[in-house]
C-alpha positions in Angstrom: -2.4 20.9 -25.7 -5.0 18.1 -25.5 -6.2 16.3 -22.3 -4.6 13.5 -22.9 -1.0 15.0 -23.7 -1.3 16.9 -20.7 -2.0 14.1 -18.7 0.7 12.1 -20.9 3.3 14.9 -20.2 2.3 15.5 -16.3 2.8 11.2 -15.9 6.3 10.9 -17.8 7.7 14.0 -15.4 6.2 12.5 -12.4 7.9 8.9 -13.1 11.1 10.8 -13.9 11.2 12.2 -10.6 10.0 9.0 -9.2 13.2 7.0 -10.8 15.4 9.6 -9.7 14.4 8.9 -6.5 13.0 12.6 -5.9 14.1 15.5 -6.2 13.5 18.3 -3.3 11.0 20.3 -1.8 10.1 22.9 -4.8 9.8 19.8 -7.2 7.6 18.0 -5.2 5.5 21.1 -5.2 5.5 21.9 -8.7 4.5 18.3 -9.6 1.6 18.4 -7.2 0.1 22.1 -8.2 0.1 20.4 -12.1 -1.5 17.0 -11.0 -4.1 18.4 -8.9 -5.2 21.0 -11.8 -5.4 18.4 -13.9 -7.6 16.1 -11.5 -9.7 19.1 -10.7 -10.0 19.4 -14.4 -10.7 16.1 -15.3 -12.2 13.9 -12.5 -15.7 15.5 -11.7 -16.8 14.2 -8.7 -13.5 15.5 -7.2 -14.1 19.0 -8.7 -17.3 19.1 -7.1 -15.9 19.0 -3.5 -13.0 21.1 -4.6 -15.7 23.6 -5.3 -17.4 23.1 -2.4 -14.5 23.6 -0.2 -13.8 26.8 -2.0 -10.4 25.6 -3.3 -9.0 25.4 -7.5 -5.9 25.6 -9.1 -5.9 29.5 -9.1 -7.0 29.8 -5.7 -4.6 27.3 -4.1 -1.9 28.8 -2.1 0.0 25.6 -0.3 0.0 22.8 -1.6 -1.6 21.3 1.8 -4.5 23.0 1.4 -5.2 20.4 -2.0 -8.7 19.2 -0.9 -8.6 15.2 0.3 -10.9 13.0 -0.8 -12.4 10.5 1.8 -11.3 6.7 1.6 -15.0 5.6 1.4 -15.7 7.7 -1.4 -14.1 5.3 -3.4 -16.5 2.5 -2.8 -19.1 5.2 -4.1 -17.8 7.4 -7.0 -15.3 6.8 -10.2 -12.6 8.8 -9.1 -10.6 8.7 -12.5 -9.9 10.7 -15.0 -9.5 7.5 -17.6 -12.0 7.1 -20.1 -13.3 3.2 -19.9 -11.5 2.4 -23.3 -7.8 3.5 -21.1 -8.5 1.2 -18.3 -6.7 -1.8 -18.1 -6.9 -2.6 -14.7 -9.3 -2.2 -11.4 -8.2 -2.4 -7.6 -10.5 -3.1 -4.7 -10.2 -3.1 -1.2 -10.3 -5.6 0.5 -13.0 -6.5 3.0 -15.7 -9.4 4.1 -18.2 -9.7 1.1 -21.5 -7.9 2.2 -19.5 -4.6 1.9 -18.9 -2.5 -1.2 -15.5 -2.5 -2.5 -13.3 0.8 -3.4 -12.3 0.9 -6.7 -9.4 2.5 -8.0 -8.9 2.0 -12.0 -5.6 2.0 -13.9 -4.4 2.9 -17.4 -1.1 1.2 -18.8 1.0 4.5 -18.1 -0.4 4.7 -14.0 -0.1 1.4 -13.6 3.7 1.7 -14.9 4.3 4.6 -12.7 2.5 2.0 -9.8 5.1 -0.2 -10.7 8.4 2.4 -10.5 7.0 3.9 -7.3 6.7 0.2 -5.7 10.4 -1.4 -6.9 12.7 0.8 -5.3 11.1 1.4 -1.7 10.0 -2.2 -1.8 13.8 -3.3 -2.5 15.2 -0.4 0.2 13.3 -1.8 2.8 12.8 -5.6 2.2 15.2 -6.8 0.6 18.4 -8.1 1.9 21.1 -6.5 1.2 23.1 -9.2 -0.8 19.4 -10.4 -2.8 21.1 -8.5 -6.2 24.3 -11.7 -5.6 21.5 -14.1 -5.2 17.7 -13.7 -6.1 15.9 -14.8 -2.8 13.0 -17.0 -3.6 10.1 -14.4 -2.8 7.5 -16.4 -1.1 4.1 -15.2 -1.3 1.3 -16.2 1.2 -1.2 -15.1 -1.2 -3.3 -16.3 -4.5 -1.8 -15.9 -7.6 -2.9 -13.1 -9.8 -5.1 -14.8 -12.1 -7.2 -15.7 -9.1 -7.0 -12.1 -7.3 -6.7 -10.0 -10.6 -8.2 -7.1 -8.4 -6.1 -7.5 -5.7 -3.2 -4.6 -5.7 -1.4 -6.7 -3.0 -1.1 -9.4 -5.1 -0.3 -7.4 -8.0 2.6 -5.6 -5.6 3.8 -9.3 -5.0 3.8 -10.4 -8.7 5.5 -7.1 -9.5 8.6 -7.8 -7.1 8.7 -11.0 -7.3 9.4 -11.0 -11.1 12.0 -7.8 -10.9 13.7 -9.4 -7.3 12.7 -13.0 -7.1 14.7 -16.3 -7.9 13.3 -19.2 -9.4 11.8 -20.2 -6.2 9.0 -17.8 -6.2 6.1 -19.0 -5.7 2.1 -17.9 -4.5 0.6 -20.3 -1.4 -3.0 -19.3 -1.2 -6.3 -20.2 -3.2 -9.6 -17.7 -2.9 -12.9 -19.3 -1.5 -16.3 -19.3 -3.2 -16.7 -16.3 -0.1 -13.6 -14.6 -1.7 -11.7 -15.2 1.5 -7.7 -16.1 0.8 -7.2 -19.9 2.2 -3.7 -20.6 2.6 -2.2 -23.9 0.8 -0.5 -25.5 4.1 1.0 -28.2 2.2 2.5 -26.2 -0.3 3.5 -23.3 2.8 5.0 -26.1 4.7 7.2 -27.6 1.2 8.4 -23.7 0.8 9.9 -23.7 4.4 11.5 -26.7 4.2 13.3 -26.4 0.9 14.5 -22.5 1.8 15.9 -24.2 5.4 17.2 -27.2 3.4 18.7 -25.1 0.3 20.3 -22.3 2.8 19.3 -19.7 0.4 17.6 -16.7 2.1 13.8 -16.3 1.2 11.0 -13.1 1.3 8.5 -14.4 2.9 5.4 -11.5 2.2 1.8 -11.8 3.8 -0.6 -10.1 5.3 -1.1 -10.6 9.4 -4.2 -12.9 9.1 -2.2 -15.5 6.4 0.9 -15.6 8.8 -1.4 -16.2 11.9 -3.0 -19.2 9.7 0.5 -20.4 9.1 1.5 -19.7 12.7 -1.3 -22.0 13.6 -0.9 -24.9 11.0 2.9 -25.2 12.4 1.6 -25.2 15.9 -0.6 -27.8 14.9 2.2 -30.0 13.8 4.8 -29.0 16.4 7.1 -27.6 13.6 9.8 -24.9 13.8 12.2 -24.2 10.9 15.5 -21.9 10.8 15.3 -19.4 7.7 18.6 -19.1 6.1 20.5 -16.1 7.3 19.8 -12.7 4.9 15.4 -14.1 5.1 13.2 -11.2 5.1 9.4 -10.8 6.1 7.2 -8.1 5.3 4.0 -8.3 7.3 1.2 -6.1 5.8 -2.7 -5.3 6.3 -5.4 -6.1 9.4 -7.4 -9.1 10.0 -10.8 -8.3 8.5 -12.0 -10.9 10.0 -10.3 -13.9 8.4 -8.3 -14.8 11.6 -8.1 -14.6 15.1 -6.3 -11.1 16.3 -2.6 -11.0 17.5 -0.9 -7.9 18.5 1.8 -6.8 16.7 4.5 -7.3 18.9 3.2 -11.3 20.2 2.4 -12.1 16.1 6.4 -10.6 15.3 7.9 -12.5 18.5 5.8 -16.2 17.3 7.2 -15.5 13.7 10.5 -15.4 15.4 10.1 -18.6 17.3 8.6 -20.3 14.7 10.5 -19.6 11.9 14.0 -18.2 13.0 14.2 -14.9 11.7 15.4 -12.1 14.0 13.3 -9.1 14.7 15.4 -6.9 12.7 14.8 -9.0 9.8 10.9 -8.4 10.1 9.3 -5.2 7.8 5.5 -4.6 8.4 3.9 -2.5 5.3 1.2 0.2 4.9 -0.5 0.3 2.0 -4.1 0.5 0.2 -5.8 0.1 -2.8 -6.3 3.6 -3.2 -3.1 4.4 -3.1 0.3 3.8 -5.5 2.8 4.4 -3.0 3.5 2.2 0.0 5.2 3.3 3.6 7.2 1.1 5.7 8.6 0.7 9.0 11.6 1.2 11.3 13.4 -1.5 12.0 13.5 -0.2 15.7 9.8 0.9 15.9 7.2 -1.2 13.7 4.8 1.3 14.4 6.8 4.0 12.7 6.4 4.4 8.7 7.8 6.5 6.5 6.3 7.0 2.9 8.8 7.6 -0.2 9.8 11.0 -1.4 7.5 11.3 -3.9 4.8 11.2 -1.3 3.6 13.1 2.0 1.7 12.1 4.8 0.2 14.7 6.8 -1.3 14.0 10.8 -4.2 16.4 10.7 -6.7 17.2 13.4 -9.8 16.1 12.8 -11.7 18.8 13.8 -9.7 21.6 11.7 -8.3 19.9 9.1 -4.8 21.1 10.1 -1.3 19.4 10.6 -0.6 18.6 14.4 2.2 19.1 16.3 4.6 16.4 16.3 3.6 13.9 19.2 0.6 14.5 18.5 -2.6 12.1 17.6 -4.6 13.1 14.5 -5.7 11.5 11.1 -3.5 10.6 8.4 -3.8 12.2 5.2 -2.0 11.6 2.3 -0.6 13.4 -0.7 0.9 10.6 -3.5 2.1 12.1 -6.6 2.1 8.2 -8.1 -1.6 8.6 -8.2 -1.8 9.9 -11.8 -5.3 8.3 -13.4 -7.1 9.2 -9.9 -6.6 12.0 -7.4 -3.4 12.6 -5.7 -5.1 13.4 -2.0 -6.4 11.1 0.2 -8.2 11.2 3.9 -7.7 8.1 5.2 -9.7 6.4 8.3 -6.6 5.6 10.1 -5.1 7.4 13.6 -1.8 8.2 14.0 0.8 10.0 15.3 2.8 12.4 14.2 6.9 11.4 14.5 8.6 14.1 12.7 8.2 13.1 8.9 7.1 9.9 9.6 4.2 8.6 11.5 3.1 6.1 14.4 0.3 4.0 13.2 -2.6 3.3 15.8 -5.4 1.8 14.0 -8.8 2.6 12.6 -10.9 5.4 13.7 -14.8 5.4 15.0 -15.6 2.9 12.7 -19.0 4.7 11.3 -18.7 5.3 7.6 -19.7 8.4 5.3 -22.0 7.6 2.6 -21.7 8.9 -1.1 -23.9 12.1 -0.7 -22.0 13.1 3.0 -19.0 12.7 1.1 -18.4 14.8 -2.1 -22.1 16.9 -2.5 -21.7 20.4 -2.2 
């Protein structure tokens, strides 16, 4: 069987699984053991700190002990197994110019099994639960995709908002010769009053910077609105910078004030660029995610490498089986907490970053 077969084979079980909406413990487990050999086949910079951690296909016992690959390697090595002729689309991070963007680099079949992973965990959580009786407008404090075509958050929003979104879907924001996302307040302010007017429920999605702009624009104008009942926000990302800081619980309670959604009707997402599969919060807790079943998030110590106790404070690692083209293990910068299968979400580490040859050399 060739490379690409295998590859073609290992992508169509994987979305199978996906669709059915998982499928156990043992499957899980199979599907990883067959992704990673074919990622430690196939993506060489990964094989190379495979082999320097002493771990392959042959040698692995759990499937935890899969070797992780750093966040910031990203920014530093093609971690793909595409050739360039497969790839159809690239993701960066995002982040202030002068730094060096991840990339992660899709084919037409991952970014399809992007798409499946993000639908149904994206409607589960988000949506209300009447939106299949009437398409909520999905509101989108973000540029459109021919502006951010290397954006996977905007590609996310252009992905639900055509499967889930009514005819008043639109994207509010422009990008800045600096690449910064500027919010269009005229148009932000047009969206709210036609939703209130209309009494059709909206999605409102953003990241926490765009909603503090939008926060500040109706503060500026002395403007509250009252989002018809079944309206939905999903709060995602930091500030990087583009917006003064609110903590989470004070930027939650002025979206409330201002705009008339309860609490409960507030979702805050975790995602990133290097990853296909998003987590999202409790209702109860925002601080609490949980990841879909075709993915696992680990809390591990950073000093052994192993899963902590739950309660505990460790990094988050994260095994996501819709990461077909790239590899399926990633060691992310972030701190959290370990709350049974999900996880409490504190924030960035120490913010000094590994560089290329720290990263993956033997």
């Amino acid at each position: 069987m060739t490379t690409t077969s295998s590859f073609t084979a290992c992508t169509h079980r994987i979305r199978a699984f996906i669709e059915r909406g998982g499928g156990g413990d043992t499957a899980f487990a199979t599907l990883v053991r067959e992704l990673f050999a074919l990622q430690f086949a196939h993506v060489a910079p990964y094989r190379r700190l495979c082999e320097a951690r002493g771990v392959s296909p042959e040698s692995l016992g759990d499937w935890r002990q899969i070797p992780a690959v750093p966040a910031a390697a990203f920014k530093e090595f093609e971690l793909t197994s595409l050739a360039p002729s497969e790839c159809v689309a690239v993701f960066h991070s995002s982040g202030t110019t002068e730094h060096r963007p991840s990339r992660y680099f899709h084919s037409a079949d991952s970014l399809a099994v992007y798409e499946a992973a993000l639908r149904p965990w994206f409607a589960r959580h988000v949506l209300p639960t009447a939106w299949s009786a009437f398409r909520p407008a999905m509101v989108c404090l973000a540029p459109p995709p021919q502006l951010a075509p290397h954006s996977s958050l905007v590609h996310m929003f252009a992905c639900v908002s055509a499967t889930f979104g009514g005819s008043g879907s639109r994207f509010l924001a422009t990008v800045g010769a600096d690449k910064a996302w500027q919010l269009d307040s005229a148009a932000a302010l047009d969206a709210l009053r036609e939703a209130e007017s209309a009494g059709q429920s909206v999605v409102l999605l953003g990241t926490a910077f765009m909603f503090v702009h939008m926060l500040d624009e109706l503060a500026r104008r002395s403007l509250c609105f009252t989002l018809p009942p079944g309206s939905r926000l999903m709060e995602t990302g930091g500030y990087k910078g583009r917006s003064r800081e609110l903590p989470k619980a004070e930027l939650h309670a002025l979206l409330t004030d201002r705009l008339g959604v309860p609490p409960e009707s507030i979702v805050c997402e975790y995602g990133m660029s290097e990853l296909s599969s998003q987590a999202y919060s409790l209702v109860a807790n925002h601080s609490v995610f949980h990841f879909p079943p075709w993915c696992r998030a680990l809390v591990v110590s950073p000093e052994t490498g192993r899963e902590v106790p739950d309660g505990e404070t460790g990094l988050l690692r994260i095994f996501d089986l819709a990461n077909v083209g790239s590899v399926l293990a990633l060691q992310t910068e972030d701190l959290a907490v370990r709350r049974g299968d999900g996880f409490e979400l504190l924030g960035r580490a120490a913010p000094a970053e590994a560089r290329g040859c720290s990263l993956l050399a033997a």
